[in-house]
C-alpha positions in Angstrom: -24.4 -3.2 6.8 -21.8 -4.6 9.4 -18.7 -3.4 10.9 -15.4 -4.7 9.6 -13.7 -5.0 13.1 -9.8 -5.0 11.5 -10.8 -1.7 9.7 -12.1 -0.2 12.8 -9.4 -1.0 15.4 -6.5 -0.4 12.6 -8.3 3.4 11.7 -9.0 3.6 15.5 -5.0 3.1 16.6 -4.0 5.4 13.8 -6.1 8.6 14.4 -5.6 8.4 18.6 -9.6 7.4 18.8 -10.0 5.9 21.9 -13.4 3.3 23.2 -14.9 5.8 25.4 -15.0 8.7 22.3 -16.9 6.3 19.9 -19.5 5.7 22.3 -19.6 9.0 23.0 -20.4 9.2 19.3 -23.4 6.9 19.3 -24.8 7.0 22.1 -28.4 7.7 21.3 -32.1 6.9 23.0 -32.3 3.4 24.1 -28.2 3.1 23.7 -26.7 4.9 26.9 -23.8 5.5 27.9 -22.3 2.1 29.5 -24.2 0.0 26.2 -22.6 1.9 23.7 -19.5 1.3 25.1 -20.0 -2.3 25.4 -21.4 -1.9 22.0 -18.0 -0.5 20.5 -16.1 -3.2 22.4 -18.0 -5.9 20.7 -17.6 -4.0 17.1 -14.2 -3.9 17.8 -13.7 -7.7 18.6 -16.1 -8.6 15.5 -19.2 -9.4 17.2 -22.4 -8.2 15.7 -24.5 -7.5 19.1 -26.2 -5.3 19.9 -26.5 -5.3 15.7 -24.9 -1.9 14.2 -27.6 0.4 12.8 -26.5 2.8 9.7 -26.7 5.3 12.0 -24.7 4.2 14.2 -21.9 3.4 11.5 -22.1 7.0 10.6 -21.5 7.9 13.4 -18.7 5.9 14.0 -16.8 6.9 10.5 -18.0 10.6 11.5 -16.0 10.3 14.6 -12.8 8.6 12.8 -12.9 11.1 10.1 -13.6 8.5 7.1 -16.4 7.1 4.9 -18.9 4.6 6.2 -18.1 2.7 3.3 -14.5 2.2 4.6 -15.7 0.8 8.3 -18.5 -1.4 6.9 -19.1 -4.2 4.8 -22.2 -4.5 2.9 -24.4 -7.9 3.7 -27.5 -9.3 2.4 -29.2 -12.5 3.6 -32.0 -14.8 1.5 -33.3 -16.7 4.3 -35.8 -19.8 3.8 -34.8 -21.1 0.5 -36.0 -23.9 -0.8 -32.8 -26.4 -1.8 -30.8 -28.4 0.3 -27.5 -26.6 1.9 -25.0 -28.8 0.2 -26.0 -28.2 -3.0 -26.2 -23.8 -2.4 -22.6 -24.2 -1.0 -21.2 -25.6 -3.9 -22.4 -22.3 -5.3 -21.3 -20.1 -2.8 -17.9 -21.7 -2.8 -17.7 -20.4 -6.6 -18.2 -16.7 -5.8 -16.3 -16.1 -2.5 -14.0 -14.2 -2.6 -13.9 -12.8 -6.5 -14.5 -9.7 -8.1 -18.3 -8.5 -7.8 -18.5 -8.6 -12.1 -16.8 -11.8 -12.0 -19.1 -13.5 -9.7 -22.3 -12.0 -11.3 -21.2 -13.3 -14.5 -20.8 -17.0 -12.8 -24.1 -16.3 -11.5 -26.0 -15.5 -14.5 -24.9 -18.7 -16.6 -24.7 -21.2 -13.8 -27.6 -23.8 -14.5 -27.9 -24.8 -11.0 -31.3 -23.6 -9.0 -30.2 -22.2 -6.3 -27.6 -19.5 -8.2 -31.0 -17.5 -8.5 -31.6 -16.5 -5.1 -27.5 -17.0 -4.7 -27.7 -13.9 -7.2 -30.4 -12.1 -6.1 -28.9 -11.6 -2.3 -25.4 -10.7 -4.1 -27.2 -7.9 -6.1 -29.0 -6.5 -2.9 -25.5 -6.7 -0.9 -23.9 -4.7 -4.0 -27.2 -2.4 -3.9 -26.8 -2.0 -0.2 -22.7 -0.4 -1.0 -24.1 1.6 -4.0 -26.7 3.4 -2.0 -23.6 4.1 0.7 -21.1 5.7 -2.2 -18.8 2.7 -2.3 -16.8 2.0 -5.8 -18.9 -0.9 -7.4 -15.9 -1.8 -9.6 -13.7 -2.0 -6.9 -16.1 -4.5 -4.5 -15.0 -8.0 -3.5 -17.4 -10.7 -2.1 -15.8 -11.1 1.3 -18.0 -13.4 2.4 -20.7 -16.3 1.5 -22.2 -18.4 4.1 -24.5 -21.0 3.7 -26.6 -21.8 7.1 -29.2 -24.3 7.5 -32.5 -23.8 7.9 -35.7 -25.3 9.7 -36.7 -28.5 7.5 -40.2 -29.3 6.1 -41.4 -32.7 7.1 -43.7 -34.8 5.1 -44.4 -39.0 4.8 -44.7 -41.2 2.4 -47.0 -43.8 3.5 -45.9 -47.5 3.1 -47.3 -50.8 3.4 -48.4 -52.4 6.0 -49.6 -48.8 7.8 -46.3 -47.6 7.6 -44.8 -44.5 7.1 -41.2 -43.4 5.9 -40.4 -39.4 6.8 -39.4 -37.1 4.0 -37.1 -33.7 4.7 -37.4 -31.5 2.6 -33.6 -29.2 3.3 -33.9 -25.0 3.5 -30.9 -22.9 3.1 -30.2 -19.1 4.7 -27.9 -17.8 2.4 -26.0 -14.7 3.5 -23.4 -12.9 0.9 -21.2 -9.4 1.8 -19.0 -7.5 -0.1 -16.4 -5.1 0.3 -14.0 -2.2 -0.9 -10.7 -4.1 -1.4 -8.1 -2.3 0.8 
């Protein structure tokens, strides 16, 4: 789970909710008082550090007076696949943005290899907003990244005591969807 940073500040400015009062809300052990409110600042701009825990999303929505599904978008992240990054984007391209049916159904039929673990992060994001009481017929994929990854080197020997270097391309894919407003 992340914090949606529009959703926040716009629900923030309507109920009167001001910095100091959210991290009043989270602070916790190992978050005081002067980190949580650098914490809410950096929700607030759309950074993701120090990264929001549910807890602290809860906490949050508690102290707004809505959901955690309406502060948060749901993300899920295979990391270390094996196919090159160009080929997963062409994939991830496909699905941003549509409906969650819509884009397991492109999924599901698409005959290229990386639309597996392309799926299988999409289904733990839409797990992830199930398990926090969000509408599953109502979610959007709000965003699809593709990130590159460490490579794996090999060598193919040539003649002559040569040697020609082989990468072999990972991919971090990272998918999250959303309640559309």
């Amino acid at each position: 789970m992340r914090i949606r940073a529009d959703q926040l500040k716009k629900i923030a400015a309507t109920r009167k909710v001001s910095r100091e009062q959210l991290a009043q809300a989270i602070t916790r052990p190992g978050l005081k008082d002067e980190d949580a409110v650098t914490a809410v600042r950096n929700w607030s701009m759309g950074r993701n550090h120090p990264r929001a825990r549910k807890g602290d999303i809860t906490a949050l929505a508690g102290a707004l007076g809505v959901a955690p599904k309406d502060i948060a978008k749901f993300t899920s992240e295979v990391r270390y696949h094996r196919g090159s990054p160009r080929k997963a984007d062409l994939l991830v391209d496909l699905v941003r943005g549509k409906k969650v049916e819509e884009a397991l159904n492109l999924l599901t039929f698409s005959t290229k290899r990386a639309a597996v673990n392309v799926k299988k992060c999409l289904a733990a994001a839409i797990a992830d907003a199930e398990q926090n009481d969000a509408d599953v017929t109502n979610l959007i994929v709000s965003e699809a990244r593709i990130d590159d990854a460490p490579r794996i080197k090999r060598f193919n020997q040539k003649d002559r005591g040569r040697a020609h270097q082989i990468l072999k391309r990972l991919t971090h894919i990272t998918v999250s969807v959303q309640e559309r407003a």
